[in-house]
C-alpha positions in Angstrom: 219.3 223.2 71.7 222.3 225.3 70.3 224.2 227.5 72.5 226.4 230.0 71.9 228.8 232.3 74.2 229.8 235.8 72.9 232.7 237.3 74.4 233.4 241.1 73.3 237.4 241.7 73.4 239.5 244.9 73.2 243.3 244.3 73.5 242.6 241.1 75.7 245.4 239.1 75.1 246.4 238.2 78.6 243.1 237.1 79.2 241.1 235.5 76.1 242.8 232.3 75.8 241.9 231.4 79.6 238.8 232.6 79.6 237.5 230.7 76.3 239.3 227.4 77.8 237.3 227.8 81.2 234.1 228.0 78.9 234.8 224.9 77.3 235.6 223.4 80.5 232.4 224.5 82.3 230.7 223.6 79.1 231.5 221.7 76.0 228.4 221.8 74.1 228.7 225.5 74.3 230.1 227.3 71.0 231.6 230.6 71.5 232.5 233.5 69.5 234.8 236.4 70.3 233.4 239.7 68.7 237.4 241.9 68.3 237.1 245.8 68.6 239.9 246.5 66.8 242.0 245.3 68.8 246.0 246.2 68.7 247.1 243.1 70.1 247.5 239.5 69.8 243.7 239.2 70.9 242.4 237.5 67.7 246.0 235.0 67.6 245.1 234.1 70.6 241.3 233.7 70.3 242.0 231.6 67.0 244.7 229.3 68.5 241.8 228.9 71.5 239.9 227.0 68.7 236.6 229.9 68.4 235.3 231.9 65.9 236.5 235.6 65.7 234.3 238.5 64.3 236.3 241.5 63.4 235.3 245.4 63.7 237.4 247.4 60.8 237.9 250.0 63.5 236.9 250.1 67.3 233.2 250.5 67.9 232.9 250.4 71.6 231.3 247.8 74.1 227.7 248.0 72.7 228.5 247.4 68.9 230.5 244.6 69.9 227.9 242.7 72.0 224.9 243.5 69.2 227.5 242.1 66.5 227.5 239.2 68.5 223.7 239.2 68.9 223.4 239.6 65.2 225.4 236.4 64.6 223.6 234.7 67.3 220.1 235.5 65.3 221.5 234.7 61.8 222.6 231.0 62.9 219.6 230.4 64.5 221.2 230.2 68.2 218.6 229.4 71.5 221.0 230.2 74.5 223.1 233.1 74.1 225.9 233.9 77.3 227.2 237.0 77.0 230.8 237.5 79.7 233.7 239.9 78.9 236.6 238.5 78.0 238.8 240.2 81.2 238.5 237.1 83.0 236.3 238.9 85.6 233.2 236.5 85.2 233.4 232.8 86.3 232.1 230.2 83.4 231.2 228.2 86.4 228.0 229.8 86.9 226.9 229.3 83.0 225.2 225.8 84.0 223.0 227.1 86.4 222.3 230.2 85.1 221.2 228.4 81.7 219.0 226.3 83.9 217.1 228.8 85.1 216.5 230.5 81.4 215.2 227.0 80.8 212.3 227.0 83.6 210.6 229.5 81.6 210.2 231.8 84.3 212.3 234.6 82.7 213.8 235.8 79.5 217.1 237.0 80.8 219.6 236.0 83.6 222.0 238.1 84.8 224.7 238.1 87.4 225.1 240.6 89.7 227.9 241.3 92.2 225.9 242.8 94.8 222.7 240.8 94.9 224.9 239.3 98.0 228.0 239.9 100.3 231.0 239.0 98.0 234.7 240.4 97.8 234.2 241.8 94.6 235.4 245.5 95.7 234.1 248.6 93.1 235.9 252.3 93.3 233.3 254.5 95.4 232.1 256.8 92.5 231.5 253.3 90.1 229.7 252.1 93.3 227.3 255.5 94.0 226.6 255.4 89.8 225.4 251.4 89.9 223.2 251.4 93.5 222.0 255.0 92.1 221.0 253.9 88.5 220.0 250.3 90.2 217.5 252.0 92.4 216.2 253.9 89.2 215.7 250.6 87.3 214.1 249.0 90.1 211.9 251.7 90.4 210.3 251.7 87.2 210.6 248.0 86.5 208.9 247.3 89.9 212.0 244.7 90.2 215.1 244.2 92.2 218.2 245.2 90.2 221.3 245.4 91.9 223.8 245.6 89.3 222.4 247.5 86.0 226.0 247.7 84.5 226.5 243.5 85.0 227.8 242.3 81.5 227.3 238.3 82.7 224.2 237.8 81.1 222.1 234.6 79.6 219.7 235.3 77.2 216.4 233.5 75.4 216.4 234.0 71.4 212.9 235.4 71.9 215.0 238.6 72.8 217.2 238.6 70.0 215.0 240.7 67.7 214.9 243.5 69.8 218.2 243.1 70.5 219.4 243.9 67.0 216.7 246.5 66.5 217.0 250.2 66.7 216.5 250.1 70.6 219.4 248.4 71.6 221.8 251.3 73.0 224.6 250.8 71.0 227.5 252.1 73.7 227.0 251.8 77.2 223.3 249.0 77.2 223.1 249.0 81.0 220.1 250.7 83.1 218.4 252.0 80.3 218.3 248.8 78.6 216.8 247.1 81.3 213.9 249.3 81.4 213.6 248.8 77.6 213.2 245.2 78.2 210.7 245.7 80.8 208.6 248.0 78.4 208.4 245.2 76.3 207.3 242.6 78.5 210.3 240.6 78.8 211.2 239.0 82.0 214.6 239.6 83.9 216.2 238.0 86.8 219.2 238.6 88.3 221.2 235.6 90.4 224.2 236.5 92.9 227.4 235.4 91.8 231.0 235.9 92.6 233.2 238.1 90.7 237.0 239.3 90.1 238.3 242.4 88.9 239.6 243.1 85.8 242.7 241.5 85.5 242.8 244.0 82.4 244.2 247.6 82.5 242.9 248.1 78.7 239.3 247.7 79.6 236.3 249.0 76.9 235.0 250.5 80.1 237.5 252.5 81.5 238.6 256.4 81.4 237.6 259.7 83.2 236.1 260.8 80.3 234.4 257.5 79.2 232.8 257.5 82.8 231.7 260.9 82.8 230.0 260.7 79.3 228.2 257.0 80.5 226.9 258.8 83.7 225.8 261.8 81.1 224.4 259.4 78.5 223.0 257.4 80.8 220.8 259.5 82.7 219.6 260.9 79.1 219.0 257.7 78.0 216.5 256.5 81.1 215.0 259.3 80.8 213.9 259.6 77.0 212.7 255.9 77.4 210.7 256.9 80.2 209.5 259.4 77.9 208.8 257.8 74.7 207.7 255.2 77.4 205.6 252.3 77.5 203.4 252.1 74.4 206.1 253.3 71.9 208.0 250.0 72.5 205.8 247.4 73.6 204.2 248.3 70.1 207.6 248.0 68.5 208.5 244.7 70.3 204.7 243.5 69.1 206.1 243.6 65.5 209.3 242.6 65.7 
């Protein structure tokens, strides 16, 4: 069984080395490969001298390229486990063991961490708060599922998902609540676990900015609602020929 971690990285080169040698740590069998938006830093220097593959972007794409380019690598090599984690050093490595365990009881398709499943210290800004229990509630409404944390990027993933994680669907900037409806659509099974997590030690994140927030919330509400739309049918048949 081959595993492989993908860490997408913008300007993380506080961060990168520590997180990939707490991977290796939690995990040894584990490969990992850092997908570099364009970064302006030392991200890929340190990345290499951390002893993992580095996959370039000629120019920054954003958060959603980045994790699909690392999906797409995944596919082509033939990977089984994918772990997806930002490189901020806001998601523990210690949880990859049992979350992998889980993927491998057959019971879902993807694992995913969430902050808020339980009491934790993880603190979120009010506004980021209101957005992730509003568009939570939304996902668990239509997905007739518990989500608590719709923006979580820890994530373990089965290879069955890969194909429709390279195809078309895939929301190539912000893949957060909308996605997860997507994956319900076409019968794919999520589950999310309660973890601890740590702020971004990171004050270049791929998520932050007024303007960023504003256009997710904007772009995110479109986006649930033209799946909802196109609905059901459209992408279970898609998914049925992928």
């Amino acid at each position: 069984m081959r595993k492989l971690a993908i860490i997408p990285a913008y300007n993380e080169e506080t961060n990168i080395a520590s997180v990939i040698k707490n991977i290796k740590k939690t995990d040894p069998e584990l490969e990992i490969v850092v997908i570099n938006d364009c970064s302006c830093d030392k991200t890929v220097i340190c990345a290499k001298e951390a002893g993992v593959i580095v996959l370039n972007h000629p120019f920054q794409m954003g958060y959603g390229i980045a994790i699909q380019t690392g999906y797409k690598y995944a596919l082509e090599n033939k990977y089984d486990i994918i772990v997806q984690l930002d490189g901020d050093g806001q998601h523990d490595p210690k949880y990859i063991p049992e979350m992998i365990r889980i993927l491998n009881g057959k019971a879902t398709d993807v694992v995913i961490g969430s902050r808020f499943k339980k009491k934790t210290q993880y603190k979120t800004p009010i506004a980021r708060r209101i957005g992730i229990i509003f568009f939570g509630f939304i996902a668990s409404m239509i997905t007739h599922k518990e989500i608590t944390d719709p923006t979580s990027g820890y994530q373990v993933i089965d290879k069955k998902v890969l194909p429709f994680l390279v195809s078309e669907y895939f929301p190539c900037d912000f893949p957060d609540a909308d996605f997860l409806i997507m994956l319900h659509y076409a019968s794919f099974k999520i589950q999310e676990i309660p973890m601890e997590m740590y702020p971004s030690r990171s004050h270049k994140s791929m998520h932050r900015g007024i303007i960023k927030n504003l256009y997710y919330i904007f772009k995110m509400c479109l986006s649930i609602t033209l799946t909802v739309v196109r609905g059901k049918v459209e992408i279970e048949r898609r998914a049925g020929c992928l």
